[in-house]
PQR file with spaces between the fields and no chain letter, atoms N, CA, C, O and H, PARSE charges and radii, in Angstrom:
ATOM       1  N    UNK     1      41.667  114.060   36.738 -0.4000 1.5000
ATOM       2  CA   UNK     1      42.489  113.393   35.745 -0.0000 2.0000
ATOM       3  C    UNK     1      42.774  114.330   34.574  0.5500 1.7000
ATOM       4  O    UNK     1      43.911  114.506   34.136 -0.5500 1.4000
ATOM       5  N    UNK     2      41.695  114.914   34.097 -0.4000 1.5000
ATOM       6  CA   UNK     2      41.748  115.507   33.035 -0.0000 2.0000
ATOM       7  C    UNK     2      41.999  117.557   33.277  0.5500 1.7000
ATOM       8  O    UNK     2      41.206  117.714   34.205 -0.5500 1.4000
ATOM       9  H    UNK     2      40.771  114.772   34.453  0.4000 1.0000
ATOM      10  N    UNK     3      42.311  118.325   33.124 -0.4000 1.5000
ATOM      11  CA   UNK     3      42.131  119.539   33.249 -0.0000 2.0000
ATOM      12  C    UNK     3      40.920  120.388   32.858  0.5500 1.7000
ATOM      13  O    UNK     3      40.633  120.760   31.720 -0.5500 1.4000
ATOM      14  H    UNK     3      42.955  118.198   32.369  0.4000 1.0000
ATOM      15  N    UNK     4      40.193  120.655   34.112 -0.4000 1.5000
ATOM      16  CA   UNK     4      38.715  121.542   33.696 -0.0000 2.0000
ATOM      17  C    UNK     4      39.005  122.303   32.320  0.5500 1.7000
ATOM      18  O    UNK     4      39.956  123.030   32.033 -0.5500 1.4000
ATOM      19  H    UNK     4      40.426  120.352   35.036  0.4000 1.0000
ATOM      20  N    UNK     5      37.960  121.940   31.597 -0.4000 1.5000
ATOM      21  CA   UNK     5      37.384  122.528   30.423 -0.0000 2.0000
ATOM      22  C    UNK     5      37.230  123.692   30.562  0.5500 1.7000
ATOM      23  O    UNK     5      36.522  124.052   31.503 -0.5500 1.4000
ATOM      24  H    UNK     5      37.187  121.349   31.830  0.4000 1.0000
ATOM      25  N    UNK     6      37.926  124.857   29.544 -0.4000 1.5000
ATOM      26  CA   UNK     6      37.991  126.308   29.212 -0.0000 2.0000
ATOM      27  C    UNK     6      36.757  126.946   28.540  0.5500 1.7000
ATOM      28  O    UNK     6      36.487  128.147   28.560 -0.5500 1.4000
ATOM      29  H    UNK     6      38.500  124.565   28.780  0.4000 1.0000
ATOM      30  N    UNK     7      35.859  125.705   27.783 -0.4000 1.5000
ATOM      31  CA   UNK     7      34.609  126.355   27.261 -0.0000 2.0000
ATOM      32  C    UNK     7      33.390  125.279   27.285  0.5500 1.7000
ATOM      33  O    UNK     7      33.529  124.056   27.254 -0.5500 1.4000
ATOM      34  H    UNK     7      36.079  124.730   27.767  0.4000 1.0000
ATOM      35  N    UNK     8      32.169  125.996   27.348 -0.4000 1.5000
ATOM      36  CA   UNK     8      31.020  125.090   28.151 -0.0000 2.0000
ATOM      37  C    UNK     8      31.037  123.535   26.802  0.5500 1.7000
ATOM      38  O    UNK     8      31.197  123.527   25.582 -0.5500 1.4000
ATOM      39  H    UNK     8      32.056  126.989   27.374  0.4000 1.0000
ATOM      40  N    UNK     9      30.770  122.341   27.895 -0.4000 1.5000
ATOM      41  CA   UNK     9      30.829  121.510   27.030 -0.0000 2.0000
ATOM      42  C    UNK     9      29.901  121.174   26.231  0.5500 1.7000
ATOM      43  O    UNK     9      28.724  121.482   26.422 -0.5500 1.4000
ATOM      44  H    UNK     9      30.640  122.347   28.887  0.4000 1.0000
ATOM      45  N    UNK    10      30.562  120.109   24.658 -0.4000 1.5000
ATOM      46  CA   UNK    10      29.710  120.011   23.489 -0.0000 2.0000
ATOM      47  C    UNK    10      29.624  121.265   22.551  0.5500 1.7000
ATOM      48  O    UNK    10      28.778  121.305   21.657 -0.5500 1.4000
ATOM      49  H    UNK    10      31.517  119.860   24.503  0.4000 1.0000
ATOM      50  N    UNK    11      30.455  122.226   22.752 -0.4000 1.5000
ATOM      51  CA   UNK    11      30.777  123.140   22.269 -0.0000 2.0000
ATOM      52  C    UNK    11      31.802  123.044   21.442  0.5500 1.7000
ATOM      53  O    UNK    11      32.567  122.329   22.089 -0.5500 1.4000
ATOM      54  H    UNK    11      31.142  122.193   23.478  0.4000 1.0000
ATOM      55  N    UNK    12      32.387  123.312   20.336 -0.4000 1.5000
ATOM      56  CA   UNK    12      33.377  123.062   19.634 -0.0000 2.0000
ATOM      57  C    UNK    12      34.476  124.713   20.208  0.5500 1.7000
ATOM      58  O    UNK    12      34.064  125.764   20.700 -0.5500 1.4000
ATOM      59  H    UNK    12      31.766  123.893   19.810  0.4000 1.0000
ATOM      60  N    UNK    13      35.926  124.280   19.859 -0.4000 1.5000
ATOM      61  CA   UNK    13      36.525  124.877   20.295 -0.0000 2.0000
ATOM      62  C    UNK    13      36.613  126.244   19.161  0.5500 1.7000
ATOM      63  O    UNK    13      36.366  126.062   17.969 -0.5500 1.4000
ATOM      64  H    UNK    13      36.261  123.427   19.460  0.4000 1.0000
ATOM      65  N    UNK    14      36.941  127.419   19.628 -0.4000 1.5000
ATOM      66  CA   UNK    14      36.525  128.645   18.488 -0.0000 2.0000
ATOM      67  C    UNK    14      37.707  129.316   19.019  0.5500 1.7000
ATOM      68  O    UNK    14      37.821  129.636   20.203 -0.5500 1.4000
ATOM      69  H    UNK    14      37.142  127.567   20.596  0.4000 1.0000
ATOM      70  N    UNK    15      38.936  129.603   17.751 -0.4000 1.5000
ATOM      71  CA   UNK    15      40.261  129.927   17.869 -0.0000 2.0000
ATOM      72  C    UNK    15      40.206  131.618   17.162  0.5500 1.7000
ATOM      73  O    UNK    15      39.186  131.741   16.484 -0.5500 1.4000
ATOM      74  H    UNK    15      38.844  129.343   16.790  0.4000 1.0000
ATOM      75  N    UNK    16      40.542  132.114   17.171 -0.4000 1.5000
ATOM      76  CA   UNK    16      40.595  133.043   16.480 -0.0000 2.0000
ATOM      77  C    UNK    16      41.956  132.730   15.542  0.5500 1.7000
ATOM      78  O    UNK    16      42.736  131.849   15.903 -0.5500 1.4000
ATOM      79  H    UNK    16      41.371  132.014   17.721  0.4000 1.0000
ATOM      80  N    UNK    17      42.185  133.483   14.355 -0.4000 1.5000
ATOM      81  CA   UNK    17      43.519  133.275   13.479 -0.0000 2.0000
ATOM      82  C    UNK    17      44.442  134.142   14.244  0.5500 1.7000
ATOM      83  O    UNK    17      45.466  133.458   14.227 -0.5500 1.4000
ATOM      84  H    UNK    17      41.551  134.199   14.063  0.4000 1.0000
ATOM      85  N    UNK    18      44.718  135.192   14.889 -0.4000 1.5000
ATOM      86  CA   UNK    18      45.480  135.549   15.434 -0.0000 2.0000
ATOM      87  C    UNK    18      45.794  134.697   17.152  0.5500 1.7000
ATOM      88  O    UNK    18      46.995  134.499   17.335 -0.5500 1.4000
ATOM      89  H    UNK    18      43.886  135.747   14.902  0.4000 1.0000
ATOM      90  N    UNK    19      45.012  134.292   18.148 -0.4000 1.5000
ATOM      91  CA   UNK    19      45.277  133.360   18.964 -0.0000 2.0000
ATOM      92  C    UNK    19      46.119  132.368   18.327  0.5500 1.7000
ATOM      93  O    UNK    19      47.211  131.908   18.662 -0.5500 1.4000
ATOM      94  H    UNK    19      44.036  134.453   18.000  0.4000 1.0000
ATOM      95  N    UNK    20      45.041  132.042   16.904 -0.4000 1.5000
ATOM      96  CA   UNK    20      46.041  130.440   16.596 -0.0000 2.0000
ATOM      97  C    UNK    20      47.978  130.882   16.361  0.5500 1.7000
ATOM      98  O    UNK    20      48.987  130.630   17.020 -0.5500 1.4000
ATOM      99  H    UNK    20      44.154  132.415   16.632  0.4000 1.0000
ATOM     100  N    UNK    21      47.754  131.496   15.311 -0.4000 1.5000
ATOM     101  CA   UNK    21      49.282  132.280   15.425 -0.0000 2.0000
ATOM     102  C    UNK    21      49.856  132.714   16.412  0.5500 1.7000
ATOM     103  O    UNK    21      50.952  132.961   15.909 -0.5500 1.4000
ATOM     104  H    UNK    21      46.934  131.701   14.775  0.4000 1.0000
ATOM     105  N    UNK    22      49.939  132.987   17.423 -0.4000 1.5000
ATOM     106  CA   UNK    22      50.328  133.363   18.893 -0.0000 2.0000
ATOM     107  C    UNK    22      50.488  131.704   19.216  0.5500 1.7000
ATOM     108  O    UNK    22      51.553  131.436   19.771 -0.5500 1.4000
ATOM     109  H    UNK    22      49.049  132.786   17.832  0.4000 1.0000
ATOM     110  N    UNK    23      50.083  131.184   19.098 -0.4000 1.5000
ATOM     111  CA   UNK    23      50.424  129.557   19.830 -0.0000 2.0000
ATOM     112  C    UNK    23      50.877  128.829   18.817  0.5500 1.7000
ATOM     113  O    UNK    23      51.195  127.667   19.069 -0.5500 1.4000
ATOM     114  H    UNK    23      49.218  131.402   18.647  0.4000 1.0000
ATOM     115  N    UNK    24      51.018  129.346   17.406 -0.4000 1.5000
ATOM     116  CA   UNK    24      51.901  128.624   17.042 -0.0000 2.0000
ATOM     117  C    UNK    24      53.320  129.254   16.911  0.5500 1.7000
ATOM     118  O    UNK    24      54.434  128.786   16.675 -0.5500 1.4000
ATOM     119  H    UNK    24      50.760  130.290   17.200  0.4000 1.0000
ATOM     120  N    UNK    25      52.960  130.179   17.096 -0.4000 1.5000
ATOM     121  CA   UNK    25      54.605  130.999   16.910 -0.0000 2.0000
ATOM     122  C    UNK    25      55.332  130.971   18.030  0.5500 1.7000
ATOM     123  O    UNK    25      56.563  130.940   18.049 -0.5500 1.4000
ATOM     124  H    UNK    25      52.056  130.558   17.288  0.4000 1.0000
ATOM     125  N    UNK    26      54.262  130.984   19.458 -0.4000 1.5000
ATOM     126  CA   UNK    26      55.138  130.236   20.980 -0.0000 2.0000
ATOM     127  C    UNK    26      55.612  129.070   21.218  0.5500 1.7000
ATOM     128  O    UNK    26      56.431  128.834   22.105 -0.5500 1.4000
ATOM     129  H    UNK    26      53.263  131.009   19.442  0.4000 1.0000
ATOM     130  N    UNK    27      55.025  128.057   20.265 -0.4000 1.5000
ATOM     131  CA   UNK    27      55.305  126.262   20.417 -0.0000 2.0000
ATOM     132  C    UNK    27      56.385  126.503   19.072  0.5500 1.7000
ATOM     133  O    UNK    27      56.919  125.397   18.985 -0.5500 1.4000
ATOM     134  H    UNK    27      54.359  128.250   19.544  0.4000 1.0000
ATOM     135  N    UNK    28      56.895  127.250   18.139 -0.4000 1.5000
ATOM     136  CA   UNK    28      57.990  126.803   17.239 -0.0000 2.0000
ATOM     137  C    UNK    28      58.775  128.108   18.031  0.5500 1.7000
ATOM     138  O    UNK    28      59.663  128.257   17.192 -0.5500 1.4000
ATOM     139  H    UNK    28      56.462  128.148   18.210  0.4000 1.0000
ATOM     140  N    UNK    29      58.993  128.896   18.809 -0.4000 1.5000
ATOM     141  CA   UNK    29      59.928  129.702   19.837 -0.0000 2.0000
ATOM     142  C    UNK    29      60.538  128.382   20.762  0.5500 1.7000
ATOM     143  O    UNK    29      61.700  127.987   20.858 -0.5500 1.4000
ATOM     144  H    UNK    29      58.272  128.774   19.491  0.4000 1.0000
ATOM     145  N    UNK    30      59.087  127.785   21.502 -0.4000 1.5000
ATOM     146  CA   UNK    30      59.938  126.840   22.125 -0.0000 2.0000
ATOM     147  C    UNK    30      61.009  125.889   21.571  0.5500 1.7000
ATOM     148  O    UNK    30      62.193  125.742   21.872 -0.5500 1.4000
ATOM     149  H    UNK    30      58.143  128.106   21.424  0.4000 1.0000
ATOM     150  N    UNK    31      60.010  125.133   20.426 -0.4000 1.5000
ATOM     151  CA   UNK    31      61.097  123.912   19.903 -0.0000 2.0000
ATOM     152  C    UNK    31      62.670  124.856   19.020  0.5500 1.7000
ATOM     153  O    UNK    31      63.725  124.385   18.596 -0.5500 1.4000
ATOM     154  H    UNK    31      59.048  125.253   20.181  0.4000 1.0000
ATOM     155  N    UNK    32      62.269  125.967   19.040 -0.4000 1.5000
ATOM     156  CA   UNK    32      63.582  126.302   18.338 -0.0000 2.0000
ATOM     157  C    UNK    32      64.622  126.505   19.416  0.5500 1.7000
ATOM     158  O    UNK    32      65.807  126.189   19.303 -0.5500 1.4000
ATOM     159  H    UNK    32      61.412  126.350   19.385  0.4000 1.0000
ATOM     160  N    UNK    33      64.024  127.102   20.544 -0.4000 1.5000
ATOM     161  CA   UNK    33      65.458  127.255   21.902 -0.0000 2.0000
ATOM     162  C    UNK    33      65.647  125.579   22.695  0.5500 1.7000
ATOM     163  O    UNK    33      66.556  125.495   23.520 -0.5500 1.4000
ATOM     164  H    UNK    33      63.062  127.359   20.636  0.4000 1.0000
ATOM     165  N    UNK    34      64.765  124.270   22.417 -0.4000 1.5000
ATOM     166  CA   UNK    34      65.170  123.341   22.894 -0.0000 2.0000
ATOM     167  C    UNK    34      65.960  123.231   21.946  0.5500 1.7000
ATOM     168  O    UNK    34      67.080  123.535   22.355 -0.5500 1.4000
ATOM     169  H    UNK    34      64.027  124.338   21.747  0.4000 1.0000
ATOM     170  N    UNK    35      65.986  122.823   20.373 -0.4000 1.5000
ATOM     171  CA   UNK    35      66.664  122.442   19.729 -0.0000 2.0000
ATOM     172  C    UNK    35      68.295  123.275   19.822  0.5500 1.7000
ATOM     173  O    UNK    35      69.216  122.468   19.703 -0.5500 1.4000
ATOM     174  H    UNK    35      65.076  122.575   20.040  0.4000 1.0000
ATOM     175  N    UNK    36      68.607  124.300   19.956 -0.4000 1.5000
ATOM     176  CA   UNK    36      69.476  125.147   20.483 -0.0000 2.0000
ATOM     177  C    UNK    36      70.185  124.546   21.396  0.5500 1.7000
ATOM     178  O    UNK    36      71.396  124.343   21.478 -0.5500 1.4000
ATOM     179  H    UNK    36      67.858  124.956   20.053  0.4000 1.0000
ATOM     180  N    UNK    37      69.389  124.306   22.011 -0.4000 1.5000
ATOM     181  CA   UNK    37      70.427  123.659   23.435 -0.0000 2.0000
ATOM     182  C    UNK    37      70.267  122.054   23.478  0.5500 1.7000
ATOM     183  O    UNK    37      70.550  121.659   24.609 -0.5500 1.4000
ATOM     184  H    UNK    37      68.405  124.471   21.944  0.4000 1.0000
ATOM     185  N    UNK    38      69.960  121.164   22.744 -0.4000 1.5000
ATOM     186  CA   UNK    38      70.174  120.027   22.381 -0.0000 2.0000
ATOM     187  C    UNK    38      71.293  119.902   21.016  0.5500 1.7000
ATOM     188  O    UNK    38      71.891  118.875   20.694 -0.5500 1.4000
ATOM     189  H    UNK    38      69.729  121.485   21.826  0.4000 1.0000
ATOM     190  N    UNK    39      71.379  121.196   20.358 -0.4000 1.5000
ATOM     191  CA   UNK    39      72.636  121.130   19.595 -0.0000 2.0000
ATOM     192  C    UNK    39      73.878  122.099   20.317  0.5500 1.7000
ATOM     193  O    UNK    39      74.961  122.275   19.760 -0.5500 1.4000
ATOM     194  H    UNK    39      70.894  122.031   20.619  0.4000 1.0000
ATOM     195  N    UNK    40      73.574  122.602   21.452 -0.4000 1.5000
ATOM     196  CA   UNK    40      74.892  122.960   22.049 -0.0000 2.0000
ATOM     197  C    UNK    40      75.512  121.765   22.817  0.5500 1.7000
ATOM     198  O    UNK    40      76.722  121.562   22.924 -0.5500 1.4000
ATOM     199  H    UNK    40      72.694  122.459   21.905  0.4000 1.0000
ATOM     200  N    UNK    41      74.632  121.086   23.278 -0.4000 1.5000
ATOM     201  CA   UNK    41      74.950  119.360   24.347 -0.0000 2.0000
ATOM     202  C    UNK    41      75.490  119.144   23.255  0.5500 1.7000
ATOM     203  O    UNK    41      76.516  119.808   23.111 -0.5500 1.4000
ATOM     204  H    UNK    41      73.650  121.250   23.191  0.4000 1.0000
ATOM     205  N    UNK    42      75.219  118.449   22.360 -0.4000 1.5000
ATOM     206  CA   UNK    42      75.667  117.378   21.078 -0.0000 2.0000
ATOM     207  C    UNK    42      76.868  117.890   20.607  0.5500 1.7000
ATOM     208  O    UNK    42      77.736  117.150   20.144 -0.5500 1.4000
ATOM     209  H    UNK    42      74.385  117.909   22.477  0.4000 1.0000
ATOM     210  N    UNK    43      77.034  119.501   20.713 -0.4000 1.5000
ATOM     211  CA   UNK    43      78.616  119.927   20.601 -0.0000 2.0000
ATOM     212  C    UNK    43      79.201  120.021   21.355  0.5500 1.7000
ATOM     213  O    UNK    43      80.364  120.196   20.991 -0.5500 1.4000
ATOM     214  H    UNK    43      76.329  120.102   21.088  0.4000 1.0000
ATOM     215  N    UNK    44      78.996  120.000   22.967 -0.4000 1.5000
ATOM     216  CA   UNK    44      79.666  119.657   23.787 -0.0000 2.0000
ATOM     217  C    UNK    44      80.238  118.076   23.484  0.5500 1.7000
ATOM     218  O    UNK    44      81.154  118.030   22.662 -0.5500 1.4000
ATOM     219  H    UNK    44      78.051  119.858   23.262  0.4000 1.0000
ATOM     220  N    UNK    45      79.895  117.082   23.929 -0.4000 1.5000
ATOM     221  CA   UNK    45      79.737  115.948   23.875 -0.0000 2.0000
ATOM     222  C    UNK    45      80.717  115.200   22.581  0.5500 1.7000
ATOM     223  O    UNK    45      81.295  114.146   22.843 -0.5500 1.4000
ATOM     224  H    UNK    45      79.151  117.119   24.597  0.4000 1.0000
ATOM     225  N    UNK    46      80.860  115.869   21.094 -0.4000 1.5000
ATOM     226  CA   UNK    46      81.561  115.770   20.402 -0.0000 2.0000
ATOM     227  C    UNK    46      82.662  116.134   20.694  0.5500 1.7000
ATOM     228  O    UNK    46      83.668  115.499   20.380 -0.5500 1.4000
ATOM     229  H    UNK    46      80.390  116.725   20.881  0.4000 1.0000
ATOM     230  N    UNK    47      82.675  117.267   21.375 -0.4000 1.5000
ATOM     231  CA   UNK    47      84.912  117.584   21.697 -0.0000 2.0000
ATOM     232  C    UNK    47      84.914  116.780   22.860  0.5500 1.7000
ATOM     233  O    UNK    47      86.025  116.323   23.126 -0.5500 1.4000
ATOM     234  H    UNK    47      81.858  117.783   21.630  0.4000 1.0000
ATOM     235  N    UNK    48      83.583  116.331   23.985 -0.4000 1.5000
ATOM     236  CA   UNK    48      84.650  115.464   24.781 -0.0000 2.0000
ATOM     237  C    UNK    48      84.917  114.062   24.417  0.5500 1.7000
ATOM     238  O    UNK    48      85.764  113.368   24.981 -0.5500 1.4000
ATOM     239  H    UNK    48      82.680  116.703   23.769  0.4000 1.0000
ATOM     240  N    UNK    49      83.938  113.563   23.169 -0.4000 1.5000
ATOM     241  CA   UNK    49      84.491  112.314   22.991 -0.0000 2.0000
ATOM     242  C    UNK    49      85.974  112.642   22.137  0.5500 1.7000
ATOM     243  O    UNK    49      86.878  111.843   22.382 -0.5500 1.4000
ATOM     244  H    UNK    49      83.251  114.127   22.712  0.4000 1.0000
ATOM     245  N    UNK    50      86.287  113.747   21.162 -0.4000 1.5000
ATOM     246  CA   UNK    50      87.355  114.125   20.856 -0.0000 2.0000
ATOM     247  C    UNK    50      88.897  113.941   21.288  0.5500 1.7000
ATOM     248  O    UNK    50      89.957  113.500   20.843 -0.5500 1.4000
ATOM     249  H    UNK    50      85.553  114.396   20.963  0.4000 1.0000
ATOM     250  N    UNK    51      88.258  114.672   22.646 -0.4000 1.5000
ATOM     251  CA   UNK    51      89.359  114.602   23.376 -0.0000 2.0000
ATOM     252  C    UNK    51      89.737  113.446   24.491  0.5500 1.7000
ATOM     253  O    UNK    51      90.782  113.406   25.140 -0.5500 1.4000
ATOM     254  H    UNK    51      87.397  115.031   23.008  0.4000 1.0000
ATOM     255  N    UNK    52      88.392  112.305   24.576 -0.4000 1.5000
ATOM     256  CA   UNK    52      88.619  111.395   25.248 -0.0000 2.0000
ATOM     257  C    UNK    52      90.168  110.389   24.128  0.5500 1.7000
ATOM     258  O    UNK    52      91.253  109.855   24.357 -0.5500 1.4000
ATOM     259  H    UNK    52      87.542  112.337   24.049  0.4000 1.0000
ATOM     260  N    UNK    53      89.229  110.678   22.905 -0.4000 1.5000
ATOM     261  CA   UNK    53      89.998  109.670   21.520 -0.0000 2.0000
ATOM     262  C    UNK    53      91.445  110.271   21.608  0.5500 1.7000
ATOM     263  O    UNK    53      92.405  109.606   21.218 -0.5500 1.4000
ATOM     264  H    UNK    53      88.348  111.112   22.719  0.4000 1.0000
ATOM     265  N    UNK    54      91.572  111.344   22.046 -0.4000 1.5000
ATOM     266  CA   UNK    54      93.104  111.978   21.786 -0.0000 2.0000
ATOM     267  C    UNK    54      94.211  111.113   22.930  0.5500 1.7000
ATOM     268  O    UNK    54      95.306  110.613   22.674 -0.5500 1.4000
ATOM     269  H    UNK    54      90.793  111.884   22.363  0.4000 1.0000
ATOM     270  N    UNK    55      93.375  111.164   24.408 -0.4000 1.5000
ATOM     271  CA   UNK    55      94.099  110.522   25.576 -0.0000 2.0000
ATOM     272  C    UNK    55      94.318  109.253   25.370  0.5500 1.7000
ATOM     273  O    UNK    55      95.352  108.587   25.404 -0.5500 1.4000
ATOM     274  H    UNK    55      92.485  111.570   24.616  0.4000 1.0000
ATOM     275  N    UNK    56      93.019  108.944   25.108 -0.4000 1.5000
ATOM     276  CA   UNK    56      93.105  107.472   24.419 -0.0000 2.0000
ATOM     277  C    UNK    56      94.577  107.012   23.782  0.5500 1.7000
ATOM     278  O    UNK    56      95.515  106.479   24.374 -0.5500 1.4000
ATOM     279  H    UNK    56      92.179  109.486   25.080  0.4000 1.0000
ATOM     280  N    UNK    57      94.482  107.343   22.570 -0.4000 1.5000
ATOM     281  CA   UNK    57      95.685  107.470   21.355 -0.0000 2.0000
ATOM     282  C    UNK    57      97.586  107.694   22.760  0.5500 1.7000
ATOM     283  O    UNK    57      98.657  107.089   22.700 -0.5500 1.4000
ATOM     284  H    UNK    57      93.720  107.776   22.089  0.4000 1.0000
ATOM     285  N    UNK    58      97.243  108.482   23.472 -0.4000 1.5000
ATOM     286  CA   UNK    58      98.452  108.725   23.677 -0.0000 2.0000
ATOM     287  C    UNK    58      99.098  108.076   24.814  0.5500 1.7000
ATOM     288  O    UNK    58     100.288  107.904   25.076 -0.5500 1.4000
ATOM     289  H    UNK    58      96.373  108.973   23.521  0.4000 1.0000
ATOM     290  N    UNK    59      97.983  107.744   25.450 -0.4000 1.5000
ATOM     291  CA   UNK    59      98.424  106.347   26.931 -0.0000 2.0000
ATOM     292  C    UNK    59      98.389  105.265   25.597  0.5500 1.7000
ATOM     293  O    UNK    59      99.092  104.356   26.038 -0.5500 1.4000
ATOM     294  H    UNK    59      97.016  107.884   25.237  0.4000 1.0000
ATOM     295  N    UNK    60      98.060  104.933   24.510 -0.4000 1.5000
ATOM     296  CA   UNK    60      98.805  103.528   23.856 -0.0000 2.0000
ATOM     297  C    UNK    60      99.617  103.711   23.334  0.5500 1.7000
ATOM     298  O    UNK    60     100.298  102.700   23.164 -0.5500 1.4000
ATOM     299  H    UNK    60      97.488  105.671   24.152  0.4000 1.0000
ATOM     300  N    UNK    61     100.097  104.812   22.798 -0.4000 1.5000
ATOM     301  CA   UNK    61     101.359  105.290   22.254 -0.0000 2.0000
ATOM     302  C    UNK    61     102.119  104.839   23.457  0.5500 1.7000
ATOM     303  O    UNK    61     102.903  103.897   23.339 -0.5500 1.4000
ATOM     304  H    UNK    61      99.543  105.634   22.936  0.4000 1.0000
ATOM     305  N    UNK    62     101.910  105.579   24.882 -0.4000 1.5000
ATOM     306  CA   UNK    62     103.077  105.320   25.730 -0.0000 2.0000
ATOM     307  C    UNK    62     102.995  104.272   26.441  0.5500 1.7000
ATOM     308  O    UNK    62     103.929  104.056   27.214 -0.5500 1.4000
ATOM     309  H    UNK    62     101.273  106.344   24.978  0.4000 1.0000
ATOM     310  N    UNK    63     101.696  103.181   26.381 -0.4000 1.5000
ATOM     311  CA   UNK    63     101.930  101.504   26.699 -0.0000 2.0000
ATOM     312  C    UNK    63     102.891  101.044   25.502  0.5500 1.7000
ATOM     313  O    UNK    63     103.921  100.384   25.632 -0.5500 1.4000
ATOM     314  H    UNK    63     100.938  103.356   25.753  0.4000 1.0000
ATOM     315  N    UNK    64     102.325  101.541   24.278 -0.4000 1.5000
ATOM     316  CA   UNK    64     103.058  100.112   23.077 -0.0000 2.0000
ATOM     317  C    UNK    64     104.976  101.078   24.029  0.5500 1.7000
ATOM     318  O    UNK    64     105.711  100.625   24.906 -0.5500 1.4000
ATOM     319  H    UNK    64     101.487  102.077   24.172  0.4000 1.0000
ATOM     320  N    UNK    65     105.018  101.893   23.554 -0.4000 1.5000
ATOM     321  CA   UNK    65     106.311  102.428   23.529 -0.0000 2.0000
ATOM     322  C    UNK    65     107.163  101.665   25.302  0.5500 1.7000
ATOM     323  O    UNK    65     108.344  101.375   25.498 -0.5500 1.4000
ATOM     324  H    UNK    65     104.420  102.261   22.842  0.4000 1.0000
ATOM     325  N    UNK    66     106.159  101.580   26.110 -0.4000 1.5000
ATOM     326  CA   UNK    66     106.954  101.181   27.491 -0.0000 2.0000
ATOM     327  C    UNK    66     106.951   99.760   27.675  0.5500 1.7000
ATOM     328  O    UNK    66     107.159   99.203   28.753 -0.5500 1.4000
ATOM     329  H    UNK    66     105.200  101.815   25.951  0.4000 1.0000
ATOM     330  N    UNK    67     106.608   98.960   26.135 -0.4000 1.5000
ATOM     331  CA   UNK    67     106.566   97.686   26.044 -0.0000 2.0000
ATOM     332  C    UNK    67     107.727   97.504   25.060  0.5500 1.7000
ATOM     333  O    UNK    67     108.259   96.399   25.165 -0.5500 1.4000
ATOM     334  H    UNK    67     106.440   99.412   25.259  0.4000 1.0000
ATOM     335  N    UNK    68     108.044   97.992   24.498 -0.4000 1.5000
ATOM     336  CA   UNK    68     109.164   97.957   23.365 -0.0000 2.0000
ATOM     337  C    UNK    68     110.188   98.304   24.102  0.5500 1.7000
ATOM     338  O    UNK    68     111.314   98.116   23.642 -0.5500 1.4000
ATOM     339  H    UNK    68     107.611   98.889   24.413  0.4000 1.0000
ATOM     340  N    UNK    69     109.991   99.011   25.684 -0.4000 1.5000
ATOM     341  CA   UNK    69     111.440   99.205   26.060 -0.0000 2.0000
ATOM     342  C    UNK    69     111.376   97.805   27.099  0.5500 1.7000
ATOM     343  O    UNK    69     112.514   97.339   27.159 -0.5500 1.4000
ATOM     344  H    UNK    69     109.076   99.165   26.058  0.4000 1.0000
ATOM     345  N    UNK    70     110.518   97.093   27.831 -0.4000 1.5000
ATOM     346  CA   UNK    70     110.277   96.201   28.657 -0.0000 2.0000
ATOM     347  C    UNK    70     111.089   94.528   27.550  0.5500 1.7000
ATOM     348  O    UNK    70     111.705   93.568   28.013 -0.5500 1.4000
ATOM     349  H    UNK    70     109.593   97.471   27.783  0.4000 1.0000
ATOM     350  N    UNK    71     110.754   94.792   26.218 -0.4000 1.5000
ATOM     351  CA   UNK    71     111.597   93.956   25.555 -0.0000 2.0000
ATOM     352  C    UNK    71     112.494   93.871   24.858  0.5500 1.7000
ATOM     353  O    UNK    71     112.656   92.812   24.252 -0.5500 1.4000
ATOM     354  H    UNK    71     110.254   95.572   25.843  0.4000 1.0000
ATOM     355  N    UNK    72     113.576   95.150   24.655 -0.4000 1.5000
ATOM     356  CA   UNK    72     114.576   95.254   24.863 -0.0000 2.0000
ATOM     357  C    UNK    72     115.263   94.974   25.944  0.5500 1.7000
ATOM     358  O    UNK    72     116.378   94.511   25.707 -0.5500 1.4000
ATOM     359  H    UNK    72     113.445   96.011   25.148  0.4000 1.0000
ATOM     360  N    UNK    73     114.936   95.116   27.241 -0.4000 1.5000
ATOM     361  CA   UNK    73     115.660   95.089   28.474 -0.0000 2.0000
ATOM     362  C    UNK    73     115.758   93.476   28.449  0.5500 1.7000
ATOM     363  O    UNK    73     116.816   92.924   28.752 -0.5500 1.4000
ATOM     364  H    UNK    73     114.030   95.493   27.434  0.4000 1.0000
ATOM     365  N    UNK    74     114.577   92.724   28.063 -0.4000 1.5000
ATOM     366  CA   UNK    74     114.824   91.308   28.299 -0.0000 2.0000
ATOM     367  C    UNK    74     115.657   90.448   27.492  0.5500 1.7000
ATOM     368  O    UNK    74     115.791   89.262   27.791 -0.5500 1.4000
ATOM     369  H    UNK    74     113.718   93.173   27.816  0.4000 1.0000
């Protein structure tokens, strides 16, 4: 369940300051390249709702407009 223990147990864990810095400077490497690419998605995702809103806009432009000619004709 758990992952075998790295040091004999009842032992407290003993870091050195340079280990600790090495793992913290690898865990804020990581969260800085997820965050990277959770703000490249989120800018993806913004031009396609962009450009969904643009198509949007222009099939009702050309419904209202093919309704204004549907009641003229009548």
């Amino acid at each position: 369940m758990y992952p075998p223990a790295r040091h004999p147990p009842g032992q407290p864990f003993k870091f050195t300051v340079t280990e600790s810095c090495d793992r913290i400077k690898e865990e804020f490497q990581f969260l800085q390249a997820q965050y990277h690419s959770l703000k490249l998605e989120c800018e993806k995702l913004a031009s396609e709702k962009t450009e969904m809103q643009r198509h949007y806009v222009m099939y009702y432009e050309m419904s209202y407009g093919l309704n204004i000619e549907m009641h003229k004709q009548v």
